[in-house]
C-alpha positions, 0 to 999 in steps of 0.5 A: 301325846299319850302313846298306847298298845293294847291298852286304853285311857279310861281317865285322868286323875289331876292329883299331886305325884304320888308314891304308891297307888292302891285299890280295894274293893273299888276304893283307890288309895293314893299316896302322895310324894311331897308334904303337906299332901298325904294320902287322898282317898277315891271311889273308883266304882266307875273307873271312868269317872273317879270321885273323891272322898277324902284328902289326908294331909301331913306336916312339912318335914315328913311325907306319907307316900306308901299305903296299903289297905284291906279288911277296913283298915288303911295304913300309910308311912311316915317317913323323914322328908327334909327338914320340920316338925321334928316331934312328929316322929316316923312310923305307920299310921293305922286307920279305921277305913270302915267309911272311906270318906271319913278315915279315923286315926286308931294309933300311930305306931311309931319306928324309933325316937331317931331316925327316918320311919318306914320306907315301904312296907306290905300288909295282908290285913293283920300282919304288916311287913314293914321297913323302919329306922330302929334305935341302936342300928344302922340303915333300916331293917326288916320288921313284922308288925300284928294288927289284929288289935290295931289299937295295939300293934304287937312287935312280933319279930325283926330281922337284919344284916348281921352288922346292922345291930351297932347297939348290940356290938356288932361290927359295922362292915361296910365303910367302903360301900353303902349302907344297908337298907331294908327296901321292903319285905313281901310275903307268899305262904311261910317265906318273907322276900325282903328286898335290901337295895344294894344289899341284894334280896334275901329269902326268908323262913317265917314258918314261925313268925317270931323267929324269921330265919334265913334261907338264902339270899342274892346280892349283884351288886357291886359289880351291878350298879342298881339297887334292888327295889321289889323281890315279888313271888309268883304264886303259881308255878311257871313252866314247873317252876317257882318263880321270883321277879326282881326289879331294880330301881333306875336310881342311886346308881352306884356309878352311870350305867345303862337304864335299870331293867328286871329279873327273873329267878328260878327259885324251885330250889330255894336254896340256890336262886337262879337268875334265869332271864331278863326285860328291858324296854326296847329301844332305851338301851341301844349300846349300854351307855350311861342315861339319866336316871328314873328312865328305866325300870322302877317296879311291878305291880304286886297285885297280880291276877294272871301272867301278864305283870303291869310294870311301872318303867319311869320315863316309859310309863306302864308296860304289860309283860308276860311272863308265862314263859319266864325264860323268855318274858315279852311286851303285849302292851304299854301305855305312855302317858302324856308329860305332866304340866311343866315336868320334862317328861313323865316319871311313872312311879307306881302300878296296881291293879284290881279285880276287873284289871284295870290298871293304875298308874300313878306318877311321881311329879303329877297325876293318875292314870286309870288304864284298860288293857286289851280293850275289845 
């Protein structure tokens, strides 16, 4: 049985397990995990009664589980999923959103002629800020795409770890450990906060788009065995502060370890991010031995309206956190949800809100939850 605090099931949506979920203007976009579902598109005018528009298919051997959408544009991944269609390609495909229920392909930009696509990327309605597979590098990299003309997406710059480039005779440095990999970049004013899985997170300058420069970075790994997923500003100051969430990932452990849980850094000087404090769920983590993954932290929702942040926590479903005091973030709320049919238990895998506050949670094997918090 569902489990609740301070939150409050509005509805259920029966839908395949799903990567990213997304709302704009009370339309909800899903991304779903396996092919040949690709992305299914809802009216959630009335959250309590959710009505589906349109359902996106894409071919076997790739997936679309990451979408974004605003200003009538939709644009979802294409990325490698095992094994078919090899002609399809990786990349974005950019969509005219103008009636929701009838999306048209305007272009599909395509990430390299070998490789995996995009993993995860963010987009503010012109510019995407994306994670590709590019010719001549190892691992995926950072990248900025201009949609002003979506018909024609401009390449305006990249960024990598310097021994990425292996075409441009770079040296490859790390045959000891594992590969680089852009996770996803996500941006606040002129500063880009790209995310590098095991490589750390790093602080971008963007000031002049065309030539990203780099202003620090951080990286706890290998001595932390969690790869970092999301590097996400706050955009209001925090007791004086700037403040950046940093949540790892409870997967690719680089050895069995106690549940992945999420940072806190000061970064009013940028310079020298300090990690100031930590969450984890209570009770997952009782003496620090290893647990099965996918049981602690995945990600934040990188729409934020106050600071109360809604967390997706894989096994422990949505947890509300709030971090006004971000020396001492604390629980006000969580909703379980109940384990998917035939599933051994739940794997919350993405988390939004909009507007109204009300929240999305959408899991990896099976299903959507539309959830009010503090409900009166």
């Amino acid at each position: 049985m569902a489990r609740a605090s301070n939150t409050r099931l509005l509805s259920h949506v029966d839908c395949p397990g799903g990567g990213q979920v997304w709302v704009d203007k009370n339309i909800m976009y899903v991304s779903h995990m396996r092919p040949p579902d690709g992305t299914s598109i809802y009216d959630v005018s009335d959250p309590r009664h959710p009505r589906l528009l349109c359902r996106m298919d894409v071919p076997m051997g790739w997936h679309s589980h990451k979408v974004r959408a605003q200003d009538g544009l939709m644009v979802v991944n294409y990325e490698k999923f095992r094994e078919g269609a090899p002609d399809f390609g990786g990349g974005l495909g950019i969509f005219d959103i103008s009636n929701p229920s009838k999306p048209q392909l305007i272009n599909k930009w395509q990430a390299s002629s070998q490789g995996g696509g995009v993993h995860r990327f963010s987009f503010d309605g012109r510019y995407a800020y994306i994670s590709p597979t590019a010719d001549g590098y190892v691992g995926n990299i950072m990248k900025i795409l201009d949609l002003a003309n979506p018909a024609k997406p401009e390449e305006v710059s990249s960024w990598w770890i310097p021994g990425q480039h292996i075409a441009g005779g770079e040296e490859y440095l790390w045959d000891d450990f594992v590969m680089p990999r852009c996770h996803h970049p996500l941006r606040l004013g002129d500063r880009l906060y790209v995310s590098y899985w095991h490589h750390g997170f790093f602080i971008l300058d963007i000031s002049d788009m065309s030539r990203p420069k780099l202003v620090s970075s951080v990286n706890s790994s290998p001595a932390h065995p969690h790869p970092t997923h999301t590097a996400m500003p706050i955009p209001w100051l925090l007791k004086e502060r700037n403040i950046l969430l940093v949540a790892d990932e409870d997967v690719a452990k680089l050895r069995p370890s106690a549940p992945a849980f999420s940072w806190i850094y000061d970064i009013t000087d940028e310079r020298q991010p300090m990690p100031i404090s930590t969450f984890q769920v209570e009770g997952i983590d009782i003496d620090g031995r290893p647990q099965e993954m996918m049981t602690g932290c995945h990600q934040p929702s990188e729409k934020i309206f106050n600071n109360i942040v809604p967390y997706a926590w894989f096994a422990q479903g949505l947890r509300l956190v709030d971090i006004s005091d971000p020396f001492r973030p604390k629980e006000v709320g969580f909703y379980e949800p109940d384990v998917p049919s035939g599933c051994a238990r739940v794997s919350s895998n993405d988390v939004t809100m909009d507007e109204r506050g009300i929240v999305y949670l959408l899991d990896r094997q099976h299903g959507l939850d539309i959830i009010e918090c503090f409900p009166k």
